[in-house]
N, CA, C and O atoms as a GROMACS GRO file, in nm:
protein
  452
    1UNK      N    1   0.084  -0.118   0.000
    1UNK     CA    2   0.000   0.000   0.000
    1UNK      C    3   0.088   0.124   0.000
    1UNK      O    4   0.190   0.124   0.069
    2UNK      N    5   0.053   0.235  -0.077
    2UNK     CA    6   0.160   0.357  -0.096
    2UNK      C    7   0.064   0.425   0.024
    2UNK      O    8  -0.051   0.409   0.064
    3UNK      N    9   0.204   0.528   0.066
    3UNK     CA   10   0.185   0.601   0.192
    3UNK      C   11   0.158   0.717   0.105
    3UNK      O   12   0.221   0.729   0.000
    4UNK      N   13   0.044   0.829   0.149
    4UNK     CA   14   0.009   0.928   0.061
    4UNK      C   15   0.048   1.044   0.164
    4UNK      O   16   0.043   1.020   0.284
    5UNK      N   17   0.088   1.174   0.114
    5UNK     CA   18   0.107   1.290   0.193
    5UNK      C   19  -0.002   1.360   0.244
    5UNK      O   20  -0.010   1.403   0.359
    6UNK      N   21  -0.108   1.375   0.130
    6UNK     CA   22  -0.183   1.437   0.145
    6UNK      C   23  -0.266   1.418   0.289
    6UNK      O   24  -0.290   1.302   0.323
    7UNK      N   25  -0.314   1.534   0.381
    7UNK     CA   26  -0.318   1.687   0.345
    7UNK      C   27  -0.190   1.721   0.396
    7UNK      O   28  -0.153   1.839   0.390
    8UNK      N   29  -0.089   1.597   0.466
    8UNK     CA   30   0.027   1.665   0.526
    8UNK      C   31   0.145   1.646   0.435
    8UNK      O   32   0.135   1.545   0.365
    9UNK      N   33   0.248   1.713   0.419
    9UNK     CA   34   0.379   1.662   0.338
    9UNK      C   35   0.499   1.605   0.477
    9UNK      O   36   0.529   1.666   0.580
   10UNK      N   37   0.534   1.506   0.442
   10UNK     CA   38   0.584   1.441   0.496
   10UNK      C   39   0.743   1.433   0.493
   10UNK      O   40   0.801   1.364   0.410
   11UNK      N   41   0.812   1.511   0.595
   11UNK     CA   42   0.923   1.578   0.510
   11UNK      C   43   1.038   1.423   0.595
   11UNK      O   44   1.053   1.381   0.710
   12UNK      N   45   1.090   1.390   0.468
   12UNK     CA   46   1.128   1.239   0.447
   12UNK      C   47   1.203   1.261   0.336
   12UNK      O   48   1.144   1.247   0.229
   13UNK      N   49   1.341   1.296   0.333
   13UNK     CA   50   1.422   1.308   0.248
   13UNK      C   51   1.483   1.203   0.214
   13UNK      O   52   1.579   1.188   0.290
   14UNK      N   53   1.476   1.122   0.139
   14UNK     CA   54   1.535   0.952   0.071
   14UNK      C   55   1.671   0.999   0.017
   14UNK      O   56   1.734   0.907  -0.036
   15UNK      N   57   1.732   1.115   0.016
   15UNK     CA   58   1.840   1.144  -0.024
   15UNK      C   59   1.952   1.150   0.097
   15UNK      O   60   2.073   1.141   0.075
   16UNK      N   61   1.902   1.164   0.208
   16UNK     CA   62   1.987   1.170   0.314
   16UNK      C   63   2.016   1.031   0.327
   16UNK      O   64   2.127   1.022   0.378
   17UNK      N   65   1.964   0.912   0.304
   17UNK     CA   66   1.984   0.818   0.320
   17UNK      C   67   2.076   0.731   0.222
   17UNK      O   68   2.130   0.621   0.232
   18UNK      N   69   2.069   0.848   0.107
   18UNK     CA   70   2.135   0.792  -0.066
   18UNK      C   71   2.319   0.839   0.020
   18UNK      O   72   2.420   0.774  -0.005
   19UNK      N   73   2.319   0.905   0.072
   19UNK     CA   74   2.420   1.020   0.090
   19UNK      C   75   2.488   0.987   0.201
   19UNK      O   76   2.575   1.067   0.236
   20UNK      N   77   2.466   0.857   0.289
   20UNK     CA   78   2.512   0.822   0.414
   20UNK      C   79   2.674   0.756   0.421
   20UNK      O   80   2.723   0.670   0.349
   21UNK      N   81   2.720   0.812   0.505
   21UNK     CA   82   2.851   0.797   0.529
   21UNK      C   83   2.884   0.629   0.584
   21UNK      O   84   2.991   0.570   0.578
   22UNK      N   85   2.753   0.579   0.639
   22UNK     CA   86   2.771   0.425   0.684
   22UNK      C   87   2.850   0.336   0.589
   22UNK      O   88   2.844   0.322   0.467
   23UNK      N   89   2.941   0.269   0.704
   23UNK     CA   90   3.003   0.190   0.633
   23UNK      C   91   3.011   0.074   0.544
   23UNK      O   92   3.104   0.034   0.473
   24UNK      N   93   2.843   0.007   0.570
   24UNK     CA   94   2.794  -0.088   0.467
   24UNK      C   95   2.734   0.012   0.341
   24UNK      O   96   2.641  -0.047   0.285
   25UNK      N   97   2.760   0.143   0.283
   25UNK     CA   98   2.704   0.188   0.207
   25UNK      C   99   2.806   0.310   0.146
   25UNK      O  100   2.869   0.402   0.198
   26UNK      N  101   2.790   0.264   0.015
   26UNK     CA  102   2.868   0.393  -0.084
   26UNK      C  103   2.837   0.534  -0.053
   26UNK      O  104   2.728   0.554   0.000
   27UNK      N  105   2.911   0.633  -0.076
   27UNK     CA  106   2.836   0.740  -0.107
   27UNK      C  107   2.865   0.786  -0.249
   27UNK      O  108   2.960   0.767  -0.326
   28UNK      N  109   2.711   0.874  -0.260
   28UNK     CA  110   2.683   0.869  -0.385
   28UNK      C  111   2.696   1.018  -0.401
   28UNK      O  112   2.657   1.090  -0.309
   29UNK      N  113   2.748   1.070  -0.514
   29UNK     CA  114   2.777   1.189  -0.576
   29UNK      C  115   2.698   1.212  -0.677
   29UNK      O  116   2.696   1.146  -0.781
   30UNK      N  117   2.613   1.329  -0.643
   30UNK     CA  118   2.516   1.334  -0.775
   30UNK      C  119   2.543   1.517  -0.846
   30UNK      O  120   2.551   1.614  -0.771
   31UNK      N  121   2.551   1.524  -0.971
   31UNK     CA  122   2.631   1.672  -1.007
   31UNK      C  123   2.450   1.727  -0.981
   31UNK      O  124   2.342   1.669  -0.975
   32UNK      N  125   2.491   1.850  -0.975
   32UNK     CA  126   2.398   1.947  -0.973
   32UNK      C  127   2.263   1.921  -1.043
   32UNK      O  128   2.158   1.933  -0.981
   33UNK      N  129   2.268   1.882  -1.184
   33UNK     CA  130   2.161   1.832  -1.305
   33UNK      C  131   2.140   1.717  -1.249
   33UNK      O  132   2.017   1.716  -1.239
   34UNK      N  133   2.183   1.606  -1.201
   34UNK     CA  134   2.146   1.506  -1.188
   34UNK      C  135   2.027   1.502  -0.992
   34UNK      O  136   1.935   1.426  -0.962
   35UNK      N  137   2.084   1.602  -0.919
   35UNK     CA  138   1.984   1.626  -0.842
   35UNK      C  139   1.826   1.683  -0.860
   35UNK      O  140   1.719   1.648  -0.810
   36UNK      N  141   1.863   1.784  -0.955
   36UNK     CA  142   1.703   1.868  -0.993
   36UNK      C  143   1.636   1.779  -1.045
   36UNK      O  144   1.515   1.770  -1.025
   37UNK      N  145   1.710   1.692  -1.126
   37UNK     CA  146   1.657   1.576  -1.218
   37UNK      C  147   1.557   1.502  -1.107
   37UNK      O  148   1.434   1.504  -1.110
   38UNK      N  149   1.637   1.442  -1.015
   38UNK     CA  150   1.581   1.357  -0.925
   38UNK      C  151   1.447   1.455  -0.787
   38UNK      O  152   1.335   1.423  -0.746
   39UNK      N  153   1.532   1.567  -0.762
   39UNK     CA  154   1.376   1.610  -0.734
   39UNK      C  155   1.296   1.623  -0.804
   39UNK      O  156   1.190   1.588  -0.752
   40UNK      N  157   1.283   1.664  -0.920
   40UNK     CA  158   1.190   1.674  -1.023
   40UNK      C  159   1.070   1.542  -1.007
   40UNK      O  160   0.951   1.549  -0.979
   41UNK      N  161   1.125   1.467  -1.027
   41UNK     CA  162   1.115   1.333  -1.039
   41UNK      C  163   1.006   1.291  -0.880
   41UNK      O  164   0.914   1.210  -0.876
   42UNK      N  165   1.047   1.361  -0.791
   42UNK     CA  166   0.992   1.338  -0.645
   42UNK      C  167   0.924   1.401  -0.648
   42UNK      O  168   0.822   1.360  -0.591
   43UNK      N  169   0.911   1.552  -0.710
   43UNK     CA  170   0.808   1.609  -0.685
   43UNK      C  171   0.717   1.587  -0.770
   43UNK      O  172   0.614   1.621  -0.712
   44UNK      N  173   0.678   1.534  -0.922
   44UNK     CA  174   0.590   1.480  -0.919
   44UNK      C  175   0.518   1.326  -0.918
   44UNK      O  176   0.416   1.294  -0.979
   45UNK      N  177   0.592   1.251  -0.840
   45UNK     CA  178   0.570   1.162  -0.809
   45UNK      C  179   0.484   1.210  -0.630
   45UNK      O  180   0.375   1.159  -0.604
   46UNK      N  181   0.509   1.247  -0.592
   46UNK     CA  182   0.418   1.343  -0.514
   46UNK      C  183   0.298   1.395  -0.519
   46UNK      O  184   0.210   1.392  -0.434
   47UNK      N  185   0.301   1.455  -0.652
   47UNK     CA  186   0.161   1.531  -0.708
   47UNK      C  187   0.101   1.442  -0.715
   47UNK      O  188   0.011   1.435  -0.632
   48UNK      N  189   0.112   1.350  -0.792
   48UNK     CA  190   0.073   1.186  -0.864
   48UNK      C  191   0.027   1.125  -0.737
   48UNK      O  192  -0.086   1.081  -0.754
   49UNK      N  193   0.076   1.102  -0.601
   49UNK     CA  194   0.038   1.067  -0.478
   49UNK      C  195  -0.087   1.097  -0.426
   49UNK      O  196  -0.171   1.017  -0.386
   50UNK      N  197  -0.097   1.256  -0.429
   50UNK     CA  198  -0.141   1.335  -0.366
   50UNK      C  199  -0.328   1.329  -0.454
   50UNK      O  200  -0.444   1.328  -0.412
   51UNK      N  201  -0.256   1.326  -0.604
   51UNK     CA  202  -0.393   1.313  -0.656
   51UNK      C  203  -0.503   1.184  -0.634
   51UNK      O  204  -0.623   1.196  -0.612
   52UNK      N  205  -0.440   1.080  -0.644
   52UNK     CA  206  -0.417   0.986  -0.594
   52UNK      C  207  -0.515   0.968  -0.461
   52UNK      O  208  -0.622   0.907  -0.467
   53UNK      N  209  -0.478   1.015  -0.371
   53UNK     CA  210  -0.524   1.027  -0.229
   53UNK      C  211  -0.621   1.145  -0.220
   53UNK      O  212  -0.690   1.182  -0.125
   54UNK      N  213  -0.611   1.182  -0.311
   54UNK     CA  214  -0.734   1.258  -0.271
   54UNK      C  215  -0.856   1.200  -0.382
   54UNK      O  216  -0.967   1.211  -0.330
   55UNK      N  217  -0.859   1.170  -0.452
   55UNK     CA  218  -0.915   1.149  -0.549
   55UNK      C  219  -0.979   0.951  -0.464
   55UNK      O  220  -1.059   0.880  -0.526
   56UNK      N  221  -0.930   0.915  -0.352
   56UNK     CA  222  -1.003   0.807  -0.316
   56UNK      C  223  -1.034   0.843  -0.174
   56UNK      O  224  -1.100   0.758  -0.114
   57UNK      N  225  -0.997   0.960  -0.100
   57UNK     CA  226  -1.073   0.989  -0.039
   57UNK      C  227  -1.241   1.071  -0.094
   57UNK      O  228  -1.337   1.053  -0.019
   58UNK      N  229  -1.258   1.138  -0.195
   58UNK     CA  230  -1.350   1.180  -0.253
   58UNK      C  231  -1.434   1.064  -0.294
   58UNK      O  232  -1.555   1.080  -0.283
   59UNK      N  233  -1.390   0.946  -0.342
   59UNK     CA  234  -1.529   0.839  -0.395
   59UNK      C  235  -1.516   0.783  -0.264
   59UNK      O  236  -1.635   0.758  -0.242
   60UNK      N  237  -1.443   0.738  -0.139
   60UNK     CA  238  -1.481   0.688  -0.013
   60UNK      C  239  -1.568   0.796   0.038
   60UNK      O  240  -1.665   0.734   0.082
   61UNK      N  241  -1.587   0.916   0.057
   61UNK     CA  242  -1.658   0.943   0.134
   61UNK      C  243  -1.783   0.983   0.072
   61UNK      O  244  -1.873   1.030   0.141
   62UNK      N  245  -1.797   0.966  -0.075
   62UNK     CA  246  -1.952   1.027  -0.184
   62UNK      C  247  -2.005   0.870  -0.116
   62UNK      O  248  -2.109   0.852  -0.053
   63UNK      N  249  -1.920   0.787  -0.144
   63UNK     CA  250  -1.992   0.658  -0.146
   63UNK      C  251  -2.079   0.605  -0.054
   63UNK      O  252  -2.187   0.547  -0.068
   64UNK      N  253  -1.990   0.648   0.081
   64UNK     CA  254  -2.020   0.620   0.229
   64UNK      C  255  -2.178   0.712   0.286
   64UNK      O  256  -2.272   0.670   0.352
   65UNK      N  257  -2.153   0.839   0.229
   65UNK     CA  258  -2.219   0.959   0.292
   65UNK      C  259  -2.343   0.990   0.166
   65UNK      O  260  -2.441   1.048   0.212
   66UNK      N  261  -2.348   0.959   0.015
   66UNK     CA  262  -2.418   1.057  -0.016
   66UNK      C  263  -2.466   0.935  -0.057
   66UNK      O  264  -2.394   0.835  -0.051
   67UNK      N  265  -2.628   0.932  -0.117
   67UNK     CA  266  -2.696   0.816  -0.136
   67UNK      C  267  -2.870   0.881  -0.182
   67UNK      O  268  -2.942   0.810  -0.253
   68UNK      N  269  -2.903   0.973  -0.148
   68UNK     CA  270  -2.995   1.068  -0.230
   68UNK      C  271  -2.988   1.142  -0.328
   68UNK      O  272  -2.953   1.259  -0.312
   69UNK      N  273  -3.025   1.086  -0.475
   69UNK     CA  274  -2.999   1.156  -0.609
   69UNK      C  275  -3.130   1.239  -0.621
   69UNK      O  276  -3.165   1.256  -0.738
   70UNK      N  277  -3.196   1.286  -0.542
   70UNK     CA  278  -3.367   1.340  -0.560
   70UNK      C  279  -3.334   1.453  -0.589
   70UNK      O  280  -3.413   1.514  -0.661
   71UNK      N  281  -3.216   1.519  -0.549
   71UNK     CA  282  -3.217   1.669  -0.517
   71UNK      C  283  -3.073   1.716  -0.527
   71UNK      O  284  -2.981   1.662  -0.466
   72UNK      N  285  -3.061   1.817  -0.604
   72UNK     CA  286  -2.947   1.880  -0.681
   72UNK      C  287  -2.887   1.914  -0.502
   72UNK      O  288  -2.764   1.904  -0.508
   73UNK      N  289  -2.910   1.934  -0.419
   73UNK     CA  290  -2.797   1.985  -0.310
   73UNK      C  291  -2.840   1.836  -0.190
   73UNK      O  292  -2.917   1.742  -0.210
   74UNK      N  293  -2.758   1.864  -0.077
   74UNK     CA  294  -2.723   1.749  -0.034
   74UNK      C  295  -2.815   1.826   0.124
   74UNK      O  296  -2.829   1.932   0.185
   75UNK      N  297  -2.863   1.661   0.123
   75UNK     CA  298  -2.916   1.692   0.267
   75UNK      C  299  -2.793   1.714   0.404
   75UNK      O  300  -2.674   1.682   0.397
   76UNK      N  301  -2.866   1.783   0.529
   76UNK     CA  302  -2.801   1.825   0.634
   76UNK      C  303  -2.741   1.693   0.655
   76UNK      O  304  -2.620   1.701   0.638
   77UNK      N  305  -2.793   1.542   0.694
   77UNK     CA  306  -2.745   1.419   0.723
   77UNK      C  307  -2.633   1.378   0.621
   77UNK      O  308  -2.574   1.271   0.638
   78UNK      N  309  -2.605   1.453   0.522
   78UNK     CA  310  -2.526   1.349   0.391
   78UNK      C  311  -2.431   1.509   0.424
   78UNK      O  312  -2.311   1.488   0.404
   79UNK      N  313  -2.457   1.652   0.468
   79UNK     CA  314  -2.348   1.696   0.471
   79UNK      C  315  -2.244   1.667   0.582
   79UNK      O  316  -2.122   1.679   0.576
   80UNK      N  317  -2.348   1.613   0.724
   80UNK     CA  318  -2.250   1.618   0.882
   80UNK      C  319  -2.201   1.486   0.803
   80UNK      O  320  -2.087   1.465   0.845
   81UNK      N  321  -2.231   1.399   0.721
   81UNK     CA  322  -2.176   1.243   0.681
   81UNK      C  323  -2.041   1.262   0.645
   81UNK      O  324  -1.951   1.196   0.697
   82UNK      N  325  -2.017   1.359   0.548
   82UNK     CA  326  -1.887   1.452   0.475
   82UNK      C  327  -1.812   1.480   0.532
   82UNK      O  328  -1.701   1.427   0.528
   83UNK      N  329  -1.852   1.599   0.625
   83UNK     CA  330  -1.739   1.642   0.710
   83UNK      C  331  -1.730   1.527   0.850
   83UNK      O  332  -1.686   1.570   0.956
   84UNK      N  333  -1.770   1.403   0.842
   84UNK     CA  334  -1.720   1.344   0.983
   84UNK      C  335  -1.603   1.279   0.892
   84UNK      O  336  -1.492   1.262   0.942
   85UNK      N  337  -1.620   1.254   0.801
   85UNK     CA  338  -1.555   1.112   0.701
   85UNK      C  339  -1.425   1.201   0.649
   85UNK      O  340  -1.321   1.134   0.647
   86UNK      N  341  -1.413   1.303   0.617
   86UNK     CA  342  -1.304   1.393   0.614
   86UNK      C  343  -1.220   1.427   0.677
   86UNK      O  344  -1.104   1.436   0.636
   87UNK      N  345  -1.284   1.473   0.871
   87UNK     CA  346  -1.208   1.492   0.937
   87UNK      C  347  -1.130   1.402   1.004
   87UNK      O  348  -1.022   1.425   1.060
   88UNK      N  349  -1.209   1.264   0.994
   88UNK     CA  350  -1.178   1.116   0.987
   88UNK      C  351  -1.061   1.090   0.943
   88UNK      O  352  -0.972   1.032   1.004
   89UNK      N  353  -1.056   1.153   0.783
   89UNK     CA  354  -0.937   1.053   0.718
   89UNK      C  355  -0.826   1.173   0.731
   89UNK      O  356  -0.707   1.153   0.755
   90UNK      N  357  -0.870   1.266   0.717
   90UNK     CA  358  -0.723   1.356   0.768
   90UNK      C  359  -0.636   1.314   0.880
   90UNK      O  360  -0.519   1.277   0.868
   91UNK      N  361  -0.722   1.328   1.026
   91UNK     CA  362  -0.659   1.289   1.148
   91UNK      C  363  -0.589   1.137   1.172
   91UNK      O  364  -0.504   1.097   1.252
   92UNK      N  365  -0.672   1.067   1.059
   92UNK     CA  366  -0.570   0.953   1.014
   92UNK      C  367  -0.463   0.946   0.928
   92UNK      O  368  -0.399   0.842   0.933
   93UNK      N  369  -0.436   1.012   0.865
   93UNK     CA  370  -0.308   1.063   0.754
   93UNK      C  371  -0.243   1.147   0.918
   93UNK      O  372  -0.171   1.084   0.995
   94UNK      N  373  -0.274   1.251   0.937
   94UNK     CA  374  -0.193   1.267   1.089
   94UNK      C  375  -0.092   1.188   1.139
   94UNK      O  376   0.030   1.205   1.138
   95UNK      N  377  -0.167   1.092   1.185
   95UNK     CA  378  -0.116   0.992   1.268
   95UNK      C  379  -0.050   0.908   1.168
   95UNK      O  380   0.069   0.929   1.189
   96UNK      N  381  -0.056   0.860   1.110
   96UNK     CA  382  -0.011   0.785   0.951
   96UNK      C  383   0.152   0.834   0.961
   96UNK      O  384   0.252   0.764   0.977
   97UNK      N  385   0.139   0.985   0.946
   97UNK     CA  386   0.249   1.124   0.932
   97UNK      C  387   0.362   1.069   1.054
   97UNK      O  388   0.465   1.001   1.044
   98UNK      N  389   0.304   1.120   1.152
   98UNK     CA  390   0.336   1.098   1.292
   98UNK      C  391   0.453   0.966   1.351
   98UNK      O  392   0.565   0.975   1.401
   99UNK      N  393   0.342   0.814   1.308
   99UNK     CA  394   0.436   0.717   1.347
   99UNK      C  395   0.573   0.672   1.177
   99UNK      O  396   0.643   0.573   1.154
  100UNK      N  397   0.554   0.778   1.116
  100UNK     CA  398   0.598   0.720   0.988
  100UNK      C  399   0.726   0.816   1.028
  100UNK      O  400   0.840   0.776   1.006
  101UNK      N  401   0.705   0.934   1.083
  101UNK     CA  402   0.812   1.018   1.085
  101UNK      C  403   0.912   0.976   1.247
  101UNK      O  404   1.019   1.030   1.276
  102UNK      N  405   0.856   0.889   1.315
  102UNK     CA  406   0.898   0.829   1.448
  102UNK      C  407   0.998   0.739   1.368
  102UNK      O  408   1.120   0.756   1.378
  103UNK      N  409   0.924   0.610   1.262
  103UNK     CA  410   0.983   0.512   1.243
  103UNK      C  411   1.120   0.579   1.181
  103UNK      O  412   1.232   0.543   1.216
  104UNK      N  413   1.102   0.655   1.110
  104UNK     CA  414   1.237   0.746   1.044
  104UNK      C  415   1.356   0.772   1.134
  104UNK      O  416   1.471   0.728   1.146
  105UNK      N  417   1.289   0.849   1.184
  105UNK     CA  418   1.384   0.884   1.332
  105UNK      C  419   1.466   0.735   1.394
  105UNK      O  420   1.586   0.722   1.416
  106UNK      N  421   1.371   0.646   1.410
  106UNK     CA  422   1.434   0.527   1.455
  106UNK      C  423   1.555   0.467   1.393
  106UNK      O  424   1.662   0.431   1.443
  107UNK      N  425   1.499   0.465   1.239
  107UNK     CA  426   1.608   0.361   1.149
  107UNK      C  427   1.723   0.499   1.122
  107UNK      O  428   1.835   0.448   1.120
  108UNK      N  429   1.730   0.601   1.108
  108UNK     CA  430   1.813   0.703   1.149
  108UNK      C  431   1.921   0.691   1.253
  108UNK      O  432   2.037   0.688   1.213
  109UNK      N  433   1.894   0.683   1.394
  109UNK     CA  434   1.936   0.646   1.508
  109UNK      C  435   1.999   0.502   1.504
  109UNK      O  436   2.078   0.464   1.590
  110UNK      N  437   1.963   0.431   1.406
  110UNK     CA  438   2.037   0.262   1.397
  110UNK      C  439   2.138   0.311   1.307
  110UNK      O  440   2.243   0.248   1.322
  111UNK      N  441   2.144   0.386   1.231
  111UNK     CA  442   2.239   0.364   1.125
  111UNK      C  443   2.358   0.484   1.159
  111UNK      O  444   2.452   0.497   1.080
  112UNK      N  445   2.350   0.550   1.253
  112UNK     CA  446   2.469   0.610   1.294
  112UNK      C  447   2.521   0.541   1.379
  112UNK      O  448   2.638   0.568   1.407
  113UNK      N  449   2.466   0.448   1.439
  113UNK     CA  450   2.542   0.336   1.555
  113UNK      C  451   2.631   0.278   1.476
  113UNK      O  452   2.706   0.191   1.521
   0.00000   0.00000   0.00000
């Protein structure tokens, strides 16, 4: 399962890890062009994430919450349905954020030992 940023960015640099001085691991020299290249590359692989995640939080929560086609606007029950299922999956991307940026920290802390 891909870990999505959205609504938080998840600041998780995979280059600090390309770049490590550990002794089971090369370091890698990348010229100037060959970095932009590679953020480039991250950042929209990001976007692509992000659309991604949002675009299945939007049919999870139409799906879950809206269910009356009678009427061009949405009843009071199908709107509190929306915003519970939203604030839902945010505060879970939160926490998602949270132990993902712990586990980082962790394998960080192993590899300077």
């Amino acid at each position: 399962m891909d870990m999505y940023s959205f609504p938080l960015h998840i600041p998780y640099n995979p280059l600090t890890s390309a770049f490590s001085t550990n002794a089971h691991r090369p370091i890698l020299r990348l010229t100037s062009a060959e970095q932009r290249t590679l953020e480039q590359r991250m950042q929209k692989r990001q976007v692509k994430e992000f659309v991604g995640a949002f675009g299945g939080l939007v049919e999870h929560c139409f799906t879950s919450c809206v269910d009356d086609f009678t009427s061009k606007s949405l009843s009071s029950k199908e709107t509190g349905c929306l915003n519970r299922c939203v604030l839902k999956w945010m505060a879970t991307q939160q926490r998602v954020s949270e132990r993902f940026q712990e586990h980082n920290a962790q394998i960080t802390q192993q590899m300077q030992k």
